[in-house]
Every structure is written in structure tokens, then in C-alpha cells.
C-alpha positions in Angstrom: 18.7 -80.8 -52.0 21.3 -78.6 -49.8 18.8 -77.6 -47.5 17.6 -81.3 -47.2 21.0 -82.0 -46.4 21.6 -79.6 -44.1 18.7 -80.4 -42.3 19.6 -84.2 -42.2 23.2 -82.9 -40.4 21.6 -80.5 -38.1 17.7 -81.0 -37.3 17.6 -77.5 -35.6 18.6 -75.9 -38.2 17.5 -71.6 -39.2 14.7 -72.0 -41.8 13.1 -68.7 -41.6 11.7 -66.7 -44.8 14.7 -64.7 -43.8 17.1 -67.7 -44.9 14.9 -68.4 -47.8 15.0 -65.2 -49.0 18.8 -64.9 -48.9 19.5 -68.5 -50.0 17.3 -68.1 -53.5 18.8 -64.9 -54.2 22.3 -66.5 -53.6 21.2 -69.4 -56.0 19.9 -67.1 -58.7 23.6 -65.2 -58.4 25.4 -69.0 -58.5 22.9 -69.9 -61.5 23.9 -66.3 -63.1 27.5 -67.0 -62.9 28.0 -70.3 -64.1 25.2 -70.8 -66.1 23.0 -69.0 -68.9 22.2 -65.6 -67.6 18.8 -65.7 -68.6 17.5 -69.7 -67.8 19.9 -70.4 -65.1 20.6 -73.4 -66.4 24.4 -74.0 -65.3 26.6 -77.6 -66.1 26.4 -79.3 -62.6 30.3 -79.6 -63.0 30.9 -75.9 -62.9 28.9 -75.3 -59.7 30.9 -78.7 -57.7 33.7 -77.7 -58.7 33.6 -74.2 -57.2 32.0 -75.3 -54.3 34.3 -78.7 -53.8 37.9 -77.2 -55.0 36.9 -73.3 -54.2 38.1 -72.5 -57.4 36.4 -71.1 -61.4 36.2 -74.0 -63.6 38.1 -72.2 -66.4 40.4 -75.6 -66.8 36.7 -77.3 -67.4 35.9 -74.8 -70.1 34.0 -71.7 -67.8 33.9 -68.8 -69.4 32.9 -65.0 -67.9 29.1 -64.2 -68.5 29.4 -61.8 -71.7 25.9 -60.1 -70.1 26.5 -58.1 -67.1 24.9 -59.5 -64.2 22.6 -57.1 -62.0 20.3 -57.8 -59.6 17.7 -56.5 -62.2 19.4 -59.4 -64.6 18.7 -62.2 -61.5 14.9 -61.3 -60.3 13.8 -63.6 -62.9 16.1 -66.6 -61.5 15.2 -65.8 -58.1 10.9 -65.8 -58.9 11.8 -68.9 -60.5 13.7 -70.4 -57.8 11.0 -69.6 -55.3 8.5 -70.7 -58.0 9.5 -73.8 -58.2 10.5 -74.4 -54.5 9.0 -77.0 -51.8 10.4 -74.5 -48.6 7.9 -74.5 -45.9 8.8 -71.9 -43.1 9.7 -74.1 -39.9 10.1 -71.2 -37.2 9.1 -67.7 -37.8 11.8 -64.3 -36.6 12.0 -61.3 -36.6 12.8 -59.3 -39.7 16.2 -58.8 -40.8 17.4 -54.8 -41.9 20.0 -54.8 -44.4 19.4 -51.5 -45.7 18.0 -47.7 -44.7 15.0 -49.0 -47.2 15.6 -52.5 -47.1 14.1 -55.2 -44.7 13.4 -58.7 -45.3 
């Protein structure tokens, strides 16, 4: 739905597996945060509310995963995300390095 409307405000806009990549993993982090660790399922007023007010929905009844979130802890999420994902790669680039052993 984001990257619908993103792409419905800006026609040329990046979608590379790089983006993909970094956008599922940033959802499965979101989903972590404000949802159940483990399903990702996450009250749709938590996650506007942060992104509309920039602010935790503590007011709204958010409360501080009591399971430490890892990346190990979001790998799930993330398979799921991309699982379950209609992206199709419109222009191809070149790899991104974000780490001595790390390239995507």
C-alpha cells in the first residue's frame, strides 16, 4: 500500500531488490515494535500514530516488547513479508555494500 502510494506520487520512483530488501526488513522491525514479536501483527493505530504525530503511542496503551528484539527475533517477519509480497523489480542496480561481509 506505501509503495503503491509512493509510486502513484512519483512514477520514477527506486524499486530495486535493493529497496525491497531494506523496506521488508524495516517493516519486520516496525511490526516487531509495535506489534507481537512473533506474528507481527501490530494495532493499525500504533503504527499511524508514530508515523503521523512522530511520537510512541504510550497515551493509546503501547507498551515496550517484553522480548528482546534481534535481528535473529525479525527473520521470521521479514520471510513473511517478502512471502506474502506482490513487489516485482522495476529497474535493476548495482549492489549495495553495507558491511566488510555484507552486500545486498
Amino acid at each position: 500500500m506505501r509503495l503503491d502510494d509512493s509510486i502513484a506520487r512519483n512514477p520514477s520512483v527506486t524499486n530495486t531488490d535493493k529497496e525491497f530488501q531494506l523496506r521488508s526488513r524495516e517493516s519486520s522491525l516496525y511490526l516487531s515494535i509495535f506489534g507481537n514479536t512473533s506474528t507481527g501483527v501490530a494495532p493499525k493505530e500504533f503504527v499511524n500514530i508514530f508515523f503521523r504525530e512522530e511520537r510512541l503511542p504510550i497515551e493509546e496503551g503501547w507498551k515496550r516488547s517484553e522480548i528482546l528484539i534481534t535481528p535473529d527475533t525479525m527473520n521470521d517477519m521479514e520471510d513473511f513479508i517478502v512471502a506474502n509480497s506482490n513487489w516485482t523489480q522495476s529497474q535493476a542496480c548495482e549492489p549495495l555494500v553495507i558491511g566488510p561481509h555484507s552486500v545486498i
